[in-house]
C-alpha positions in Angstrom: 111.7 55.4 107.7 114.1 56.3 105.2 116.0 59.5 104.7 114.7 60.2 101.3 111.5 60.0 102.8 111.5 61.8 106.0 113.3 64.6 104.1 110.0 64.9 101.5 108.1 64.5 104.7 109.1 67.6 105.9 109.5 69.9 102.7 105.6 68.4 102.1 105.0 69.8 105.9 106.9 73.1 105.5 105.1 73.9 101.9 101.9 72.9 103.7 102.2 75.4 106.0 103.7 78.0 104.0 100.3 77.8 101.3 98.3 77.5 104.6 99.9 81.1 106.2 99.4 82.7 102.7 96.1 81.7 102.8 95.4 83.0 106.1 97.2 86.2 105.6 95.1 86.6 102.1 92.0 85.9 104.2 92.5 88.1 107.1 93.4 90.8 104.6 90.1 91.0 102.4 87.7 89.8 105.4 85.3 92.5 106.3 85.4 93.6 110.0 83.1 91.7 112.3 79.2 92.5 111.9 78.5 95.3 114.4 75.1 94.3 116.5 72.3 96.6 117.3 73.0 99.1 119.6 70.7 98.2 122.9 68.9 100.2 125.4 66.2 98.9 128.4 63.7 100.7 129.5 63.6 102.7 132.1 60.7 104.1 134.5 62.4 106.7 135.8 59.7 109.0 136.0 57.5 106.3 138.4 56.9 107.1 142.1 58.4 104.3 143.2 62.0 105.2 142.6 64.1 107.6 144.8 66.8 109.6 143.5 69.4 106.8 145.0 67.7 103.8 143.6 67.5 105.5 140.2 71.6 106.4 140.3 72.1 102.7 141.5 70.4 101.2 138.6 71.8 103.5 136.0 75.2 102.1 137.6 74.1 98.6 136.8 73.1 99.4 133.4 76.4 101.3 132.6 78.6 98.5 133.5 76.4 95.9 131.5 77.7 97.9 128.9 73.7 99.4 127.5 74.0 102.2 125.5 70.4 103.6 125.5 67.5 104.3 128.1 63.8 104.5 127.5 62.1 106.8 129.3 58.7 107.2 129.8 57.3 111.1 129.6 53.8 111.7 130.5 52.0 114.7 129.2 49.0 114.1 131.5 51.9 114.8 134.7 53.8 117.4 132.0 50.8 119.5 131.7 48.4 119.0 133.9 46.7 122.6 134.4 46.3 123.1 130.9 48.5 124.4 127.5 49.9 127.5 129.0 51.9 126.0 132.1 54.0 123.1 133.1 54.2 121.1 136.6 57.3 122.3 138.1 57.6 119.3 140.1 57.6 116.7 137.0 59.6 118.8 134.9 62.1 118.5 137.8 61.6 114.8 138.2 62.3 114.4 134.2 65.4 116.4 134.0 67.0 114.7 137.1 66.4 111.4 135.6 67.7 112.2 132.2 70.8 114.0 133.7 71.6 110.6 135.6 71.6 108.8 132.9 73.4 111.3 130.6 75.9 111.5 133.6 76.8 107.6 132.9 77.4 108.3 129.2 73.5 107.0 128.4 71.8 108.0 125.3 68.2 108.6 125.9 65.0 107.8 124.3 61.8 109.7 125.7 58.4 108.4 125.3 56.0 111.8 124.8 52.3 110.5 125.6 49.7 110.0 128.1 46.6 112.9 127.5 45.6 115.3 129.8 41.8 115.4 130.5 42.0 119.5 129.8 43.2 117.9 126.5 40.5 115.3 125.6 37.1 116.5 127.3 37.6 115.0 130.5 38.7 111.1 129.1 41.4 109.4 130.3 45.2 109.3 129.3 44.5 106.9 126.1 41.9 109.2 124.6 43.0 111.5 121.5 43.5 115.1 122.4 40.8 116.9 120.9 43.1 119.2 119.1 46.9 117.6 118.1 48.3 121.3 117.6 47.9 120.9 121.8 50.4 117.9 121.5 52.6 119.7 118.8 52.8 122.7 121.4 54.1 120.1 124.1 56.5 119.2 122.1 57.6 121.9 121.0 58.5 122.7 124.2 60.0 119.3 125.3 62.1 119.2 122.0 63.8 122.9 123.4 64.1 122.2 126.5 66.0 118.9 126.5 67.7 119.8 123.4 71.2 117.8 123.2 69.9 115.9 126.4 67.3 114.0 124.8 68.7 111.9 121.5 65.1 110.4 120.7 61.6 110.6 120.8 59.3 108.2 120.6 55.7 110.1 119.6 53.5 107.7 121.9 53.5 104.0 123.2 51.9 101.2 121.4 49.3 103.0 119.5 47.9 99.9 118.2 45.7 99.1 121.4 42.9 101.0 122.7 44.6 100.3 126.1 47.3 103.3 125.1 45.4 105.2 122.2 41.8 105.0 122.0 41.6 106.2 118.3 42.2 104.9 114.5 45.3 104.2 112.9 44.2 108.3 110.7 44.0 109.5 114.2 47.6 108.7 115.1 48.8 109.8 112.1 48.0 113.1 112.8 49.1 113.2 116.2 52.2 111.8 114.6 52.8 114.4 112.2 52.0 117.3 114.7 54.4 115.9 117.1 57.0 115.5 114.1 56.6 119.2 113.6 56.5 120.2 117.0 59.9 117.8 118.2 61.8 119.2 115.3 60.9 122.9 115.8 62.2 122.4 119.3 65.7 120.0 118.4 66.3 119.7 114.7 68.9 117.0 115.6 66.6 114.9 117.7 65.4 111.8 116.0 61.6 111.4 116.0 60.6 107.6 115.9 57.1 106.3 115.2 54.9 105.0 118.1 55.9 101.5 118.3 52.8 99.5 118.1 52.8 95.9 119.8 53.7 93.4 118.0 54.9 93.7 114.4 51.7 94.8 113.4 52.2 94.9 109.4 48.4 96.0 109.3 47.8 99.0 111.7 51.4 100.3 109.9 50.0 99.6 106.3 46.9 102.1 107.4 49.2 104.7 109.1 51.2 105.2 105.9 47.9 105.0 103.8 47.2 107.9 106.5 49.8 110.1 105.2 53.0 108.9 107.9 55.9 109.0 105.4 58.0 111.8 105.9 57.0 112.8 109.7 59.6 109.8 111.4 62.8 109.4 111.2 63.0 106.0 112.8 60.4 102.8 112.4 59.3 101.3 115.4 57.8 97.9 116.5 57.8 95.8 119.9 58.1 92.0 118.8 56.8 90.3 121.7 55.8 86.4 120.9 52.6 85.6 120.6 53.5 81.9 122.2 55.5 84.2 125.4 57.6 81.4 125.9 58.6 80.8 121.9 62.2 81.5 121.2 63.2 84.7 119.2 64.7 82.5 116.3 60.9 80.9 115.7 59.9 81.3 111.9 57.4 84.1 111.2 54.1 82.2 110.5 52.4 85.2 108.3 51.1 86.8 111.7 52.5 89.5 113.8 53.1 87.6 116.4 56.5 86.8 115.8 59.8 89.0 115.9 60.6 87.3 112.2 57.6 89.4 111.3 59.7 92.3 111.5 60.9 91.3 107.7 57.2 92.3 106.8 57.4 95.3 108.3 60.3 96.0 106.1 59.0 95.3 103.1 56.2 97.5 103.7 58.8 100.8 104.8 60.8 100.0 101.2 56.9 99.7 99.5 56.9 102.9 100.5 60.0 104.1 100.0 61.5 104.1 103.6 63.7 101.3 103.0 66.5 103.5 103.9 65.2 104.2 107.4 66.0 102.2 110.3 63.7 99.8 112.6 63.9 100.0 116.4 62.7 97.4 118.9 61.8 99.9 121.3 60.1 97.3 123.7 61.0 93.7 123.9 61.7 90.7 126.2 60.6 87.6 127.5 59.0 87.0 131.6 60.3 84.9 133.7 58.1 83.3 135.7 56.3 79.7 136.5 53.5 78.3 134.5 50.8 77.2 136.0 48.3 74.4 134.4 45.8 75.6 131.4 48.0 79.0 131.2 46.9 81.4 128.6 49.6 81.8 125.6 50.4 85.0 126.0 51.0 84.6 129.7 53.4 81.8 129.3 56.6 82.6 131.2 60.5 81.0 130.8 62.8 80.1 133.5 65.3 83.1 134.3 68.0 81.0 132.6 65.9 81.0 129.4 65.7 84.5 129.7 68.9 85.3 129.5 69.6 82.8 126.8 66.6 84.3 125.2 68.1 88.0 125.3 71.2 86.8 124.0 69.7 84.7 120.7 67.5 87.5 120.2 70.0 90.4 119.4 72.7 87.3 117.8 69.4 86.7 115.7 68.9 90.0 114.8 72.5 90.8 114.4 72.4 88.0 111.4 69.3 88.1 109.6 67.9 91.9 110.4 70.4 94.5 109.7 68.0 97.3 109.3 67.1 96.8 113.4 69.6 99.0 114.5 68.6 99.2 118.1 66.8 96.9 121.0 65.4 98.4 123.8 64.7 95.2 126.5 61.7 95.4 128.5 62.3 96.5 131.6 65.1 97.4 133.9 63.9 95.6 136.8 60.8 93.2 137.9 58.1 95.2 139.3 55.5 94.6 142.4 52.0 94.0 141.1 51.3 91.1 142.2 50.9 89.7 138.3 53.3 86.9 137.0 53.5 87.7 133.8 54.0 91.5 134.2 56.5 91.6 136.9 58.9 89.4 135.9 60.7 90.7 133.0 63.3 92.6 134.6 67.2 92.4 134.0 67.4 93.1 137.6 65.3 91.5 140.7 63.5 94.3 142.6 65.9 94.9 144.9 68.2 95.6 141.9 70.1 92.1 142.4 71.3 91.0 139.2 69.1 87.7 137.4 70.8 85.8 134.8 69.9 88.0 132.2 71.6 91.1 133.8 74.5 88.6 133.8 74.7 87.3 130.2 74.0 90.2 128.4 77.0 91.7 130.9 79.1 89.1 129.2 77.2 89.6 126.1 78.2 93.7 125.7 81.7 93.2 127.1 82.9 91.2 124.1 80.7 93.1 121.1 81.7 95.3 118.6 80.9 98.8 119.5 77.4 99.9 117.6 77.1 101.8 114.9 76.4 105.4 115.4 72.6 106.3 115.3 71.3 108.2 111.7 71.3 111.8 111.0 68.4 113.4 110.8 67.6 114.5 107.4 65.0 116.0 106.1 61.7 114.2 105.1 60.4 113.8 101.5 56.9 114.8 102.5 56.4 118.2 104.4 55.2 117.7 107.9 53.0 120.3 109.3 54.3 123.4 110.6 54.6 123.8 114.7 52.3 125.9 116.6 54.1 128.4 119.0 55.1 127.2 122.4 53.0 128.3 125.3 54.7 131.9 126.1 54.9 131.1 130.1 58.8 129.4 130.9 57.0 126.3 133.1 56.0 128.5 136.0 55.2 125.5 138.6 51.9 125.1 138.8 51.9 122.1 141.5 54.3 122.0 144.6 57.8 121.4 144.0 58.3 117.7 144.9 56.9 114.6 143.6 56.0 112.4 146.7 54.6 108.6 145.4 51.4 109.2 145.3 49.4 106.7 147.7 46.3 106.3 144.5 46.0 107.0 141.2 43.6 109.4 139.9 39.9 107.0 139.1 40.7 107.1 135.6 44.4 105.9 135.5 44.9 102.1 136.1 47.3 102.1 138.7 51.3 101.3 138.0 51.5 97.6 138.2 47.9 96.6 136.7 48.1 94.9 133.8 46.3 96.2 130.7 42.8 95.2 130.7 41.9 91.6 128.8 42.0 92.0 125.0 40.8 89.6 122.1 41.7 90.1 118.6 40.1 88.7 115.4 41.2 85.2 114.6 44.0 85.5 117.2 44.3 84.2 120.9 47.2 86.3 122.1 47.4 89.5 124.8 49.8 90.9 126.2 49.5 92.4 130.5 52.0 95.0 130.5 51.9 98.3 131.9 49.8 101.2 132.4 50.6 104.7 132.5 50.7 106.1 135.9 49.7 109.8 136.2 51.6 110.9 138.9 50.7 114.1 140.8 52.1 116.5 142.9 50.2 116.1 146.8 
């Protein structure tokens, strides 16, 4: 090659690279920092009998170095209360604080789940029936807001009040109970965050008639729990106009900013895939994936959210580990095998939280545009024990509480072949 030419060969080179490192500095200089995904919690039974005080340290420990943020805790007035309005079960109360104080301990944010009737509430019905009187549930609380106050970050006023499984009453029904336990949570912790009931599925329908109801203004936080109608789709399938997908969650958007709650966030405070083997002529909604598919699953779900959702500022995964009932479908969508072994999904989202941007911090509480009702008075009594001290598992469940590990009882909807077996409420008691 010539001189001439090797010499142009090299100033071409050298300019190349010089426009090239100008560029890249210009870029890097106006790029906007990574996308920040949503924070993410699991959910947590901490409150059921069959965890000791060990097991639960022992999984908080897992969940701390997966790097979760949040826990979900399930809080059960029917246990809370079960005497009546004026007193509280020593025992459970107990239970509840040393369960929150674990996780607190490892630096956990909590979400509490307040629901679950007492029969003194509702005439004698079981825990999915309506209390009579919601200034009973706004006196509860009341109470619970004060007495976890800077312990408890969230609550969640019931669990999937969409199905008669969890709340026998309408979509006008809830609503109250909504706005009483609105009033009553923020009596007891302004600063607590009070999140809407989230109904399974993105349920664009039952929401529509609890805002027609008179919902805006008593939550701070919209709620949903996206599970597939197809169990085994992928998070990334398109939203089909049903509920049944988690791309349905853009519907539910558009119907907060219809009613001017654009500016409040959506949680997934339930979500996750089972992993489990199909058998021949399974039913849709009992469809499981292989444990490596549910930890790819977990992964695509929150990278999917993180691009195309960014009002879903938190995931909560369902559950923490696989439980024992003897049901594919429902025992299987742990992070953790029962014996708190890791699965794959444990694993990846480990990998998963170690290398994401922190989360954005959760939203201040401001004040509503529509006036919730005003609290009731908490009972005067401090929670005298009205039960023994301890919580022992219980060896049955009262006759009208499904036992832990059933799965909800067989559902059909109109025009829709989908259910969902997950979990019941266990009312625990004091022996």
């Amino acid at each position: 090659m010539p001189r001439y030419v090797r010499v142009l060969s090299f100033v071409l080179v050298v300019t190349a690279l010089f426009s090239a490192g100008l560029a890249e500095a210009a870029q890097s200089a106006t790029t906007q920092p990574a996308s920040t995904p949503p924070a993410f919690g699991v959910q947590f039974h901490a409150t059921w009998a069959d965890y000791t005080d060990a097991e639960r340290a022992a999984l908080l420990d897992k969940l701390q170095a997966a790097g979760v943020q949040w826990v979900r805790i399930d809080l059960g007035w029917a246990s809370l209360q079960e005497q009546g309005s004026a007193s509280y079960s020593q025992w459970y109360v107990d239970l509840a604080d040393r369960a929150v104080d674990q996780a607190r301990a490892r630096g956990l944010k909590v979400l509490a789940t307040l629901w679950a009737t007492p029969s003194w509430a509702n005439g004698g019905g079981a825990t999915n029936v309506p209390p009579q009187n919601v200034a009973d549930y706004s006196r509860v609380a009341t109470w619970a807001g004060a007495h976890f106050r800077g312990r408890i970050n969230a609550w969640e006023v019931w669990n999937e009040p969409n199905l008669n499984d969890f709340f026998a009453g309408s979509a006008a029904e809830y609503t109250e109970l909504l706005r009483a336990g609105y009033a009553g949570l923020k009596a007891g912790d302004p600063n607590a965050l009070v999140v809407l009931g989230g109904p399974s599925t993105n349920d664009t329908a039952w929401l529509k008639s609890v805002y027609d109801a008179g919902a805006k203004g008593a939550f701070d936080v919209m709620a949903t729990h996206p599970y597939m109608g197809m169990a085994d789709a992928p998070p990334e399938t398109p939203d089909d106009g049903t509920k049944y997908t988690l791309a349905h969650v853009a519907a539910v958007y558009e119907l907060m900013k219809a009613n001017g709650d654009g500016s409040k966030p959506i949680w997934f405070t339930e979500f996750g895939w089972s992993s489990h083997a199909n058998w021949s002529d399974v039913e849709n909604w009992n469809r499981g994936v292989t444990a490596e598919q549910q930890a790819d699953y977990l992964v695509r779900a929150i990278e999917y959210v993180n691009a195309n959702f960014p009002y879903v500022t938190n995931m909560f995964w369902y559950n923490e580990r696989n439980l024992a009932s003897g049901n594919a479908q429902l025992d299987n969508y742990g992070l953790l095998n029962r014996d708190l072994s890791p699965k794959p999904a444990y694993t990846a989202l480990h990998a998963y939280l170690s290398s994401a941007p922190a989360p954005a911090p959760a939203p201040s509480t401001t004040s509503p545009s529509a006036p919730a009702p005003t609290a009731p008075a908490p009972p005067t009594t401090t929670a005298p024990p009205t039960t023994t001290t301890t919580a022992p598992p219980p060896t049955t469940a009262p006759a009208q509480v499904p036992p832990k590990g059933r799965s909800k009882p067989q559902r059909r909807e109109a025009a829709q072949s989908a259910r969902w077996p997950r979990p019941t409420y266990r009312l625990l008691r004091a022996e």
